[in-house]
N, C-alpha and C positions, 0 to 999 in steps of 0.2 A: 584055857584063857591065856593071853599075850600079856607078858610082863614088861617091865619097862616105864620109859615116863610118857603117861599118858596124850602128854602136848604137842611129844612126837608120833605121835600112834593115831590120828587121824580126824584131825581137823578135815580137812580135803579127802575126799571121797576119790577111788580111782573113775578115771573118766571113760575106759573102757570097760569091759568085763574081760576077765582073764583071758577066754576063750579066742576073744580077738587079739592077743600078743601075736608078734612079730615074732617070731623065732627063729634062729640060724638055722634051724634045718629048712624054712621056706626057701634058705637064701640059694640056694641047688650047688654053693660052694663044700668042698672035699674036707672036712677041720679032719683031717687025717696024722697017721706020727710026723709027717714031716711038718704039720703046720696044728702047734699045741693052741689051746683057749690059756689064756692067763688070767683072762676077765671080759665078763659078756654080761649083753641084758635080758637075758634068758632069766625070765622069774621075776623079771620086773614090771612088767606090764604093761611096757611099753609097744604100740602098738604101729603107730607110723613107721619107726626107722629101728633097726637092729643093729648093734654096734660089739666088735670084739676087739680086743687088746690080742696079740696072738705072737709066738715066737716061730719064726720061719727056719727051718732048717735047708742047706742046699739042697736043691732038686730039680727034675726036669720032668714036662708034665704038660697037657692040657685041659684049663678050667673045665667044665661046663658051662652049656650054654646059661647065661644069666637069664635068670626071671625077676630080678630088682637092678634098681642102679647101684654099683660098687665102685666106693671110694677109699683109698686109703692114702693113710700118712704114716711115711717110715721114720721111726724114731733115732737110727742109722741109716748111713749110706748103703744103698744096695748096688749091690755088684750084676747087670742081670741081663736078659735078652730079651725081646717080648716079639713076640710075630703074631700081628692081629690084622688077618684081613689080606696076607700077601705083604702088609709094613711092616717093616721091623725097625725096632729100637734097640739097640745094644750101646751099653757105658752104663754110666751109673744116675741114680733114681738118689737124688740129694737128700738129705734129712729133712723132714719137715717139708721136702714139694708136693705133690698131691699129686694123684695117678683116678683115674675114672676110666671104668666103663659101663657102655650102655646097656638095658636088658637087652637079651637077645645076641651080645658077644659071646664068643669064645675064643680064648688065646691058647697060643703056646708059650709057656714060659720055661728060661731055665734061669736060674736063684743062685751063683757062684758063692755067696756067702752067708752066714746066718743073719737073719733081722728081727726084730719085734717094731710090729706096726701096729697102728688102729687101721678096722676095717670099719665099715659104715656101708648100711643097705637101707635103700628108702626104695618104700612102695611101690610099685609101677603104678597104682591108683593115687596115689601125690603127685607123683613128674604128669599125670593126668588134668587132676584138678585144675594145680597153679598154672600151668600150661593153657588151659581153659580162660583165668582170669586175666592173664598176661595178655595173650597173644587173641584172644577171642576166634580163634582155630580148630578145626579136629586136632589133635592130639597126631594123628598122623601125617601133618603138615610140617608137623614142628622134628629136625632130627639133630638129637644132642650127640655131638661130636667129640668121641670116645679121645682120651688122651693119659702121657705117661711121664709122669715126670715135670710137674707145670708149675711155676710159680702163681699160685692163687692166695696172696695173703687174706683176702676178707673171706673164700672156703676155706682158707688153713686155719685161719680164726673160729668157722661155725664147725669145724671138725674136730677141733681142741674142746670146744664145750663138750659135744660129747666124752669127751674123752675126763672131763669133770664129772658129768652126769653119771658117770660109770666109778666113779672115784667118790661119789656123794651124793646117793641115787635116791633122798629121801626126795618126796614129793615128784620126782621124775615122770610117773606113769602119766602126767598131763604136759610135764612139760617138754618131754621128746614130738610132740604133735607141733610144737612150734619149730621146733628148732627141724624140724624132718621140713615144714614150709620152707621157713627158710632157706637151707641148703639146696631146697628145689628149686625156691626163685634164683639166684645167686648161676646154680647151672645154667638154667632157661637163659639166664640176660647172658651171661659172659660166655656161653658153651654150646649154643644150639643155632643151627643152622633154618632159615625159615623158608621152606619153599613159597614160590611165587603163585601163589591162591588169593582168591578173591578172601576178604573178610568175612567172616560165618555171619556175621550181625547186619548185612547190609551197609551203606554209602554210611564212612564215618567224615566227624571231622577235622580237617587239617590245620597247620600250622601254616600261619600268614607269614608271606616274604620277609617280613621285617622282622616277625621272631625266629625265623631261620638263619636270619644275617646275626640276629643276639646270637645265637643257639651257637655258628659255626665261629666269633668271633669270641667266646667265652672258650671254647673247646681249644681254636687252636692256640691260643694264651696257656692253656691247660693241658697240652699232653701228654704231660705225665701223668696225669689222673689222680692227682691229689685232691680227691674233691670227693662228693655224694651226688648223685644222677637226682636226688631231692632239691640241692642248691640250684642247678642249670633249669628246674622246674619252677620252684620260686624265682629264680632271675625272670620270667618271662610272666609271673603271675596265675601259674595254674598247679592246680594240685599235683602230686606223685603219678595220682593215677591215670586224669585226663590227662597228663602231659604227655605219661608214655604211650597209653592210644593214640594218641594225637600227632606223634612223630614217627609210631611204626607206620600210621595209614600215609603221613605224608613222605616217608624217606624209603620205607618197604623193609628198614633195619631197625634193631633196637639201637637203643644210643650205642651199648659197647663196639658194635659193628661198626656203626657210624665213626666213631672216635679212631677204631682201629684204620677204616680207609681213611680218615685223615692223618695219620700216621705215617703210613707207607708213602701215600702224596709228599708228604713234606720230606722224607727218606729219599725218596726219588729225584723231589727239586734238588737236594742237598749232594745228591751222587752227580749229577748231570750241574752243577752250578759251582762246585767247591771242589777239593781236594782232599777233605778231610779222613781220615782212617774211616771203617766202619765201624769200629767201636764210636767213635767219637760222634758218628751221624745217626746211631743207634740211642747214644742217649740224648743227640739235639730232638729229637722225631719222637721222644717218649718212650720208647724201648727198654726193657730191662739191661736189654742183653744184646750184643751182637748177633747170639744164635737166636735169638726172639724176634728180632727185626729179620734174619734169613729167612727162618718160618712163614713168617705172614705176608713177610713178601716176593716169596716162592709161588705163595699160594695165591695171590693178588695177579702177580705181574706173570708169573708161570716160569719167571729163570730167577736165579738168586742175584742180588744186590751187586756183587762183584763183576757177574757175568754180563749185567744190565752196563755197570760203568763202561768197561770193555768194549761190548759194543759202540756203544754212544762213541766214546774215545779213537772208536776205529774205523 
């Protein structure tokens, strides 16, 4: 018999049966000497998403191929290399930025220094589902775009809960099924690339001219994105849900997409109109960062920001 105060001991029933945990060994990741468990949900019965606290030693090495989505948050700077895919990242992997990859990656890494991160694995059957309610797609329409090193405060936010839940893991076995959605939705909207398919559900419906003139006229007031993509839905009168239906079948993006080519547009007015530094058009345009605004609008315009003015100028 289980001793203890009984108050804590089981009100709430677990919602899966043991047998369905998530366990790091699903995760097809190495927990070898060079990369210790400090604390994991191995035993808790959590079933959606598996999460470990884990101390890195230097090494060099490549993952296996992923069978879950892997996210982590380094609780130090990492010193490191990543070659995924022919790309490579080398510098450093900030405290607290967020690094993902897709199932089905595998890297080469080398790790110049020692770290303790949280790791975090969610389902391939979750990035499935939510994927499903979001986008009303196969699943293989939609591809989430692996990345290293990213500032994602609202994932670095649902990646810290885990990292409570593992810290004070009573009643957990139900509540990682939420927080594993979430972290799913949150990729899908800000991380996922949507190939050009017809809609799985048949002719949906769109957003009229004139809440698209709301839509784009709230957004570029807003690009820094200090807002909730629920506000820009109530601004126009429609729920969360039809709204985002509603705008993917009419723009072919989710809003974050959307917001992001309004971005670089106004980044571009701003190079081709002004004189300003790029730092300084980086955060007229909503950008974190200088290197932020390079990124997306490398990948926009296919040459960097600098290379764009140059031209134009010359």
């Amino acid at each position: 018999m289980m001793a203890g105060n009984p108050r804590t001991q089981s009100a709430v029933l677990p919602r899966y049966p043991a047998t369905q945990e998530f366990s790091l060994k699903e995760t097809s990741l190495d927990f070898s000497s060079y990369r210790r468990v400090v604390a994991s949900s191995d035993g808790l019965g959590w079933s959606d998403l598996a999460a470990a606290v884990t101390e890195v030693s230097p090494f060099e090495g490549r993952t296996p191929r992923l069978t879950s989505l892997w996210l982590t948050l380094p609780y130090n700077d990492a010193h490191s290399e990543l070659n995924r895919n022919g790309r490579v990242f080398k510098g450093i992997m900030a405290r607290n930025s967020v690094s993902m990859a897709a199932p089905g990656i595998d890297d080469r890494i080398i790790l110049l220094n020692t770290i303790r991160c949280l790791n975090v694995f969610i389902r391939e059957s979750i990035i499935t589902e939510i994927a499903g309610q979001m986008f009303r797609r196969p699943v293989r329409n939609v591809e989430i775009l692996s990345f290293a090193g990213t500032v994602d405060p609202a994932l670095s936010y649902l990646l810290r809960a885990c990292r409570e839940l593992l810290a004070d893991p009573d009643g957990s076995h139900y509540r990682n099924a939420y927080l594993a959605q979430a972290i799913a939705a949150q990729v899908l909207a800000r991380h996922a690339q949507l190939h050009d398919l017809p809609l799985s559900s048949g002719v949906q419906s769109t957003l009229s001219a004139a809440q698209m003139r709301r839509i784009d006229e709230f957004l570029e007031s807003n690009l820094g994105g200090n807002f909730q993509f629920g506000e820009l839905a109530t601004s126009i009168g429609l729920s969360r849900t039809i709204f985002f239906s509603r705008f993917l079948a009419t723009t072919g993006r989710t809003p974050h997409q959307y917001l992001q080519v309004l971005r670089v547009n106004r980044a571009r007015r701003l190079l081709e109109e002004t004189s300003a530094s790029l730092a300084e058009i980086a955060v007229a345009a909503g950008f974190s960062d200088q290197s932020h605004l390079a990124r997306f609008f490398k990948r926009h315009f296919g040459v960097s920001p600098g290379r764009h003015r140059a031209c134009r100028s010359g």
